[in-house]
N, C-alpha and C positions, 0 to 999 in steps of 0.2 A: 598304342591302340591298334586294334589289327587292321588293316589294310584293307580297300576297295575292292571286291571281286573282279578279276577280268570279264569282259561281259563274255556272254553265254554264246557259243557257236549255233550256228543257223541249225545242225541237225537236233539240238535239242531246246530248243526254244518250245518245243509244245508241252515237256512238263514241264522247262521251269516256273512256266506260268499255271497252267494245271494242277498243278502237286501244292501249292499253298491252297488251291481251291478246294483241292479235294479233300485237305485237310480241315478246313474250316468249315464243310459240310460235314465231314466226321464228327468233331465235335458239339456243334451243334445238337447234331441225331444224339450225342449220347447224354440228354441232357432225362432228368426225371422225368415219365412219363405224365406224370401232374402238374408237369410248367411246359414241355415239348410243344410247339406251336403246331395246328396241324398246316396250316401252311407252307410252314417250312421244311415239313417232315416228305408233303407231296414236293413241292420243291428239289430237295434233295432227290428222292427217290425217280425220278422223271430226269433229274440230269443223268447220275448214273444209267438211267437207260440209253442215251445217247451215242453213238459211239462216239473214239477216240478221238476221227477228226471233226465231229460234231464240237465237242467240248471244248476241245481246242480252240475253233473259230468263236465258241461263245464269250470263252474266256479273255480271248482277244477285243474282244465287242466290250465288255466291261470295263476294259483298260482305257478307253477310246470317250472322248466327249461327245454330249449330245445323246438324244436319244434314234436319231434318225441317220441313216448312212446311204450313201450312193451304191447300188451292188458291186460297178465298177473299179470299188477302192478295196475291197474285199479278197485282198491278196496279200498271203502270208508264208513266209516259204516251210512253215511246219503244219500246212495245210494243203498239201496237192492237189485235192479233187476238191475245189472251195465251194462249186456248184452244188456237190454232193449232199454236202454238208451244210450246204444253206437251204437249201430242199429239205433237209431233215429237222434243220429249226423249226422252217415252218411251217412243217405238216405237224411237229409236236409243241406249238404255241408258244415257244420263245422269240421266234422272229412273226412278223406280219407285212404283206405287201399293202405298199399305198394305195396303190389300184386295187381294183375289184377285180376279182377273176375271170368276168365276162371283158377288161379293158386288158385284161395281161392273162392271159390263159396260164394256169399254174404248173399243167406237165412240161412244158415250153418252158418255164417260167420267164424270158423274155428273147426277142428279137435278136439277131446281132451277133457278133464274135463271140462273148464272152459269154453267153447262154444265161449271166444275171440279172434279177431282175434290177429294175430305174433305182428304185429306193425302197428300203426297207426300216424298220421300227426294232428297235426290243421290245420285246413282251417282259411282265411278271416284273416290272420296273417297282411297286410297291415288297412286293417279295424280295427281291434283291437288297431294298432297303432295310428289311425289318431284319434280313439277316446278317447282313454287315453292322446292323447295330447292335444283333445279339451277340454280335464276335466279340469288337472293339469296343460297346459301350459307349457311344459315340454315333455322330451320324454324318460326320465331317470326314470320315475316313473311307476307304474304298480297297478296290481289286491292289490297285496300285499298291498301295501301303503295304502290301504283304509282299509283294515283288522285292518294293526297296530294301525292304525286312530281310531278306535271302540276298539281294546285293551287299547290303551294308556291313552283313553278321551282328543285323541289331540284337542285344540281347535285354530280355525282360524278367519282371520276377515272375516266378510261377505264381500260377492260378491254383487254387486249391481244384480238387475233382468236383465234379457233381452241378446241379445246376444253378450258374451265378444269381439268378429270381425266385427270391419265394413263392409266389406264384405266377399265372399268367395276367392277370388282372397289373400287379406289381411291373410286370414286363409293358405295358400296354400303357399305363400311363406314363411311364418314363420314355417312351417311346413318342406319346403323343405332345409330353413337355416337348420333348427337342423338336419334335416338326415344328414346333408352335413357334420356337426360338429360332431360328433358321428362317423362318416366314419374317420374320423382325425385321430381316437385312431388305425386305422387297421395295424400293425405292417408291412404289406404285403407292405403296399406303400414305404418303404425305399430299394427297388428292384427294379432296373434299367426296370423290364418291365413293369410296374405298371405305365409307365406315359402316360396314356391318362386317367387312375384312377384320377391321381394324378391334371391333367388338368382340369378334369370336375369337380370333390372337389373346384379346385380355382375359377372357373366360378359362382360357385353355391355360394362361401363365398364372393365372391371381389363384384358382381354386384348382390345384390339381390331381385334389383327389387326398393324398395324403402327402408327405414330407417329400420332396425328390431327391434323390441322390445327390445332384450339381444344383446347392442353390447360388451360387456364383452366377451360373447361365443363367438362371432364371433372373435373376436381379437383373444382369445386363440385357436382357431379352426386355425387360419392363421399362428399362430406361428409354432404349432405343424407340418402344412402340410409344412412350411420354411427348419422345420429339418427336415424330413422324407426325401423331395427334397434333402437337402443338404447330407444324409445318400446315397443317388443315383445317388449322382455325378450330377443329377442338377441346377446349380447353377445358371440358368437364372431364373429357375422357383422360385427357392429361393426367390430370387430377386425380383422377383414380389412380393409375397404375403407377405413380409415383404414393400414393398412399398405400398399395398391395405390394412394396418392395420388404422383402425381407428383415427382420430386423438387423438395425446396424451396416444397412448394406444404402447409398446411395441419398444419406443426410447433405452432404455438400450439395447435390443436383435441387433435393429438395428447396432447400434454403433460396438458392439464388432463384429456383421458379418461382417462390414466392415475390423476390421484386421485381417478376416480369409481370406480373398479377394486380388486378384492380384492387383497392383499400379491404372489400369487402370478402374477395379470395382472401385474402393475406389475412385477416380476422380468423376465418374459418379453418384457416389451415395450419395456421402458426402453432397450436398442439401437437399436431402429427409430426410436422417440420422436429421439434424437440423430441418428443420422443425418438425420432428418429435417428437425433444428432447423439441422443443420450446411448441411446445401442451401439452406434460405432464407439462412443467412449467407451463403455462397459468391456468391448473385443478387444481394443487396446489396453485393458488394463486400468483405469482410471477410474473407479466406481466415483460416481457423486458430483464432478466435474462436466460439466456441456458448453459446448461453444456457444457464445447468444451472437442473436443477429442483428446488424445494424444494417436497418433500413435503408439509411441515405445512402452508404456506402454499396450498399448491395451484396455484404462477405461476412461468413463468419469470424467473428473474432473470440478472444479467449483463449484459455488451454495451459498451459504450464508456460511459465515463465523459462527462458534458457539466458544461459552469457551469449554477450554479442559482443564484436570487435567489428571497428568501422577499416577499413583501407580503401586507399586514393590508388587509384592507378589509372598507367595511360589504357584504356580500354576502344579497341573501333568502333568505327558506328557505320551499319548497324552490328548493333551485337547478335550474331548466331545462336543456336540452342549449342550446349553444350562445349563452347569456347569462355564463359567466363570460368569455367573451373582450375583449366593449367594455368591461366593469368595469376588466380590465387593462390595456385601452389607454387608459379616458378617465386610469387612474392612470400609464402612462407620461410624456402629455401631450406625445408627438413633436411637430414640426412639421406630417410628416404620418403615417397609419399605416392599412392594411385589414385586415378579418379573412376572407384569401383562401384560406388553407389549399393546400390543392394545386394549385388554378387558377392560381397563377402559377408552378412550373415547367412544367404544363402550356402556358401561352402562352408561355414564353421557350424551350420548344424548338418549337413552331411555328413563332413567326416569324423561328426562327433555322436551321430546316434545314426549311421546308414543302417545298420545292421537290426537296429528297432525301427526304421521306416519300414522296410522289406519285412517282418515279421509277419507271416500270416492267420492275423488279428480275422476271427471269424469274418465274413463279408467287407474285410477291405480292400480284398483281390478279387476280382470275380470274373475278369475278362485274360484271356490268353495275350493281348497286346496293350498290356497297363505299364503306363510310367509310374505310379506309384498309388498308393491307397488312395480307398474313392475318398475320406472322411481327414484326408492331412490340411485339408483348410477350414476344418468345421469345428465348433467350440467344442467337441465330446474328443479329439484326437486326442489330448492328454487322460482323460478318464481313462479311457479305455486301454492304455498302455502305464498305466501310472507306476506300476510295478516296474516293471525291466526301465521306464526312465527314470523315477526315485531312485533307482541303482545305479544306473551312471553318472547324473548329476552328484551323489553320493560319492562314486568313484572319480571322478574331476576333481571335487573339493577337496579328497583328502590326495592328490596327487598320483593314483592308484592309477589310472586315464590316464596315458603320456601321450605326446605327439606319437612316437613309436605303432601305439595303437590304432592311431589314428589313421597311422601310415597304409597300417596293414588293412583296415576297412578300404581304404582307398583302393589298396590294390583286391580287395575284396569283392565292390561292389562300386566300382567306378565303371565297370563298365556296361551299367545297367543304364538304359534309360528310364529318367527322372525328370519332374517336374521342378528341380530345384536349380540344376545346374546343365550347362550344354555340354555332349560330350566331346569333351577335348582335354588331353593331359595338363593336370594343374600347373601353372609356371613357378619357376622359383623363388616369387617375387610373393606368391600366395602360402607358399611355405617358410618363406620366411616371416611373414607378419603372425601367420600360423603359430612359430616355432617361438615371436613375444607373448603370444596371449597362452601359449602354454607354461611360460614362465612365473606365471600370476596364475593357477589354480583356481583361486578363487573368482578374481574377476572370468575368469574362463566359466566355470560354473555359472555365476550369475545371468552373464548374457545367455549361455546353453539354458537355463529354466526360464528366461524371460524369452526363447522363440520357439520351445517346446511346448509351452501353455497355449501358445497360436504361431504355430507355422504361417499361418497368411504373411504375419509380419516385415516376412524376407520379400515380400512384395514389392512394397512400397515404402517409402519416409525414411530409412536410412540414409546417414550424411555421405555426403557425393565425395569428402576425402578422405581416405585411410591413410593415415600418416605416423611412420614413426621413427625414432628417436635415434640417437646414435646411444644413447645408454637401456637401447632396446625399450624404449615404453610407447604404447599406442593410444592415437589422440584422432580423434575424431572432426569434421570439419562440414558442414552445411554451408555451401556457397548461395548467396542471393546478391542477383545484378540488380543495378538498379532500377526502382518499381518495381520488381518482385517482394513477398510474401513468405510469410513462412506456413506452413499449411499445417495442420492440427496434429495430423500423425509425424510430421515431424516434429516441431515441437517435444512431444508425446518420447519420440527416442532420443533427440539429446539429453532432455531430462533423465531418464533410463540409463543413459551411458555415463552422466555424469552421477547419477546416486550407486553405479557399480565400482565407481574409482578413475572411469578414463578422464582425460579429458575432451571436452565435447562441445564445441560451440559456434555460433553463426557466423559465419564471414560475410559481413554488408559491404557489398562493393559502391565506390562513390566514383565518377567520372575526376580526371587531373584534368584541372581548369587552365589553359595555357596564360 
């Protein structure tokens, strides 16, 4: 993988940071003149008027937390004259003084060595927002990100030309989902006076108008405002927004709010609760199957039956997260065995369809700084590419697909960032388990059309060991310490791995009793 850039010499520090800005106003402006914001269009057009070391300093301001700064700190060695150019912000409304001008006279702009003024503000702080999100698609992402982007030699798929929103309306409310979603995290809202806060959050996430791009966020966006509610006593509002969750998305949450709930909630809610539980089935695959709930217990139970094996071992107490796994594998004692969790269906369907994830499938690229299609965790990702992957799952099964192929995707498009895996060269250890499941064609296929149907699946519920054989066969393993559970999506994949041919099964760990 290519290497870290040395960092940048002090004489050119004003466009390394500039030149990503100037391009991301570029593109923006060259968007359809029937989605073109006009705000961002003034925007744009009023920075370009700036001069050089104008831009420079602002763009440094963007880099910088807070919105408020000391004039004092306002020293950058690819800005000489910084006075100059802070006088020029804010006579052209990027910058504002805290003082009144009758308290800080503005041709002065202050007292003192430094000729700065006490403290200053950014201006156009909503503007700056709406266009980092018209960049990234995103509203988590910043100045910054385009810098590391140029350090790192991140490399992206292309965006198709033209403007990623069908309209502005379109831009506006995906726009307003995510402020909505980001308001979710404000601690504030779990205070009993916070609820018309707390109402307009729900308004803004439950009816947003029409479909949004990321309902992933938005489900967790609904969750989060569920507790917040429920933290402030609540509990109607609760109630709602764990009813306005998407289908399929956040049945386990439901469930157990229901045994936080008085007799006569749980009466009224216990439909939703099911249906709810019935859509996450239906995503995994399972039509007709629901988990039911058991009251006393407080947990759903149900779901596909799987093999269990029980093992005694010396285990410590207390037990850590993520230590009872080696204890199960040094006591399997495979030939070989990792405790990879979901990272490896996540790399077996990369390096077995990269080159159909990067496909620019109408409106699944649309942003310049995309890790992958907006629509790879949503049920239409398979329709819509069903073609070129009925072709490869075709080409796997008849052994047409070799690792070889595979290889060369890898060295294709491994160095894209992706939503599926972290960028770092595969280890040998991934290519060899790789190099069994291409042995078996068919079990290869199988699993490749049971996580192309739903890519979510690399998410979550895959068995914590990948183990295999010394006569090269791959077997599966879900570790549970004891008092642990098996939770419905797993369940849900050992079943899966074992009706493909691996084998697959639960490792119940039991305390050795001295």
């Amino acid at each position: 993988m290519p290497s870290v850039l040395p960092p940048p010499k002090a004489a050119d520090l004003g466009d390394y940071y500039r030149e990503p800005f100037l391009n991301l106003l570029a593109w923006v402006r060259g968007w359809e003149a029937s989605v073109l914001l006009p705000d961002l269009v003034a925007y744009a057009r009023h920075f370009r008027r700036l001069s050089v070391l104008a831009q420079r300093l602002w763009v440094r301001l963007l880099l910088r937390r807070g919105p408020a700064f000391l004039g004092t700190t306002l020293a950058y060695g690819e800005v000489p004259k910084v006075e100059e150019a802070t006088l020029e912000l804010l006579l052209t409304g990027f910058l504002k003084l805290e003082m009144t001008p009758a308290q800080l006279p503005l041709p002065g702009l202050a007292p003192g060595t430094s000729g700065l003024p006490r403290v200053v503000r950014r201006q156009r702080e909503l503007a700056t927002a709406r266009l980092f999100f018209a960049y990234f698609g995103r509203t988590d992402q910043t100045l910054s990100d385009l810098v590391l982007d140029r350090l790192q030699r991140r490399s992206y798929a292309c965006c198709p030309e033209g403007a990623p929103w069908p309209s502005r309306e379109a831009f506006e409310r995906a726009f307003a989902l995510h402020r909505a979603a980001d308001g979710t995290w404000d601690p504030a809202l779990a205070q009993g006076a916070a609820g018309r806060f707390r109402r307009q959050l729900f308004y803004a996430l439950a009816y947003p108008g029409s479909r949004p791009l990321d309902e992933a966020r938005r489900a967790r966006a609904l969750l989060r405002l569920a507790r917040q509610a429920e933290r402030a006593g609540d509990g109607a509002l609760a109630l709602r927004a764990l009813g306005a969750l998407p289908p399929g998305a956040g049945a386990g949450d439901t469930l157990r709010w229901l045994r936080r709930r008085g007799a006569r909630e749980q009466e009224a809610w216990a439909l939703s609760a099911q249906k709810a539980a019935q859509g996450a089935v239906r995503g995994l695959g399972e039509e007709g199957v629901a988990p039911t709930y058991d009251y006393g217990r407080g947990r759903a139970l149900g779901g596909p039956r799987v093999a269990q094996r029980r093992l005694t071992l010396a285990l410590p107490s207390p037990l850590k997260a993520g230590v009872a796994e080696p204890y199960a594998l040094a006591a399997l004692a495979p030939f070989r065995g990792w405790h990879w969790e979901n990272r490896f269906p996540a790399w077996v369907l990369f390096m077995s369809a990269a080159d159909v994830l990067f496909t620019p499938v109408p409106g699944a690229f649309t942003h310049p700084r995309q890790a992958g299609p907006d629509d790879l965790f949503e049920p239409q990702f398979f329709s819509r590419r069903a073609g070129a992957l009925g072709a490869r799952l075709e080409a796997v099964r008849q052994g047409r697909f070799t690792l070889t192929e595979a290889q060369a995707l890898w060295h294709r498009f491994g160095g894209f960032e992706n939503p599926l895996l972290p960028r770092l060269v595969p280890s040998s250890a991934l290519w060899r388990a790789s190099a069994a499941l291409g042995a078996q064609p068919r079990r290869w296929a199988a699993l490749l059309a049971w996580l192309v149907a739903h890519p979510g699946r690399c998410r979550r519920g895959f068995p914590d060991l990948t183990v295999l054989s010394e006569e090269g066969e791959l077997a599966f393993y879900e570790v549970k310490a004891p008092g642990d559970q098996l939770r419905f999506e797993q369940r849900v994949w050992l079943q899966a791995l074992a009706t493909m041919g691996f084998q697959a099964e639960c490792l119940v760990l039991q305390r050795a009793t001295s």
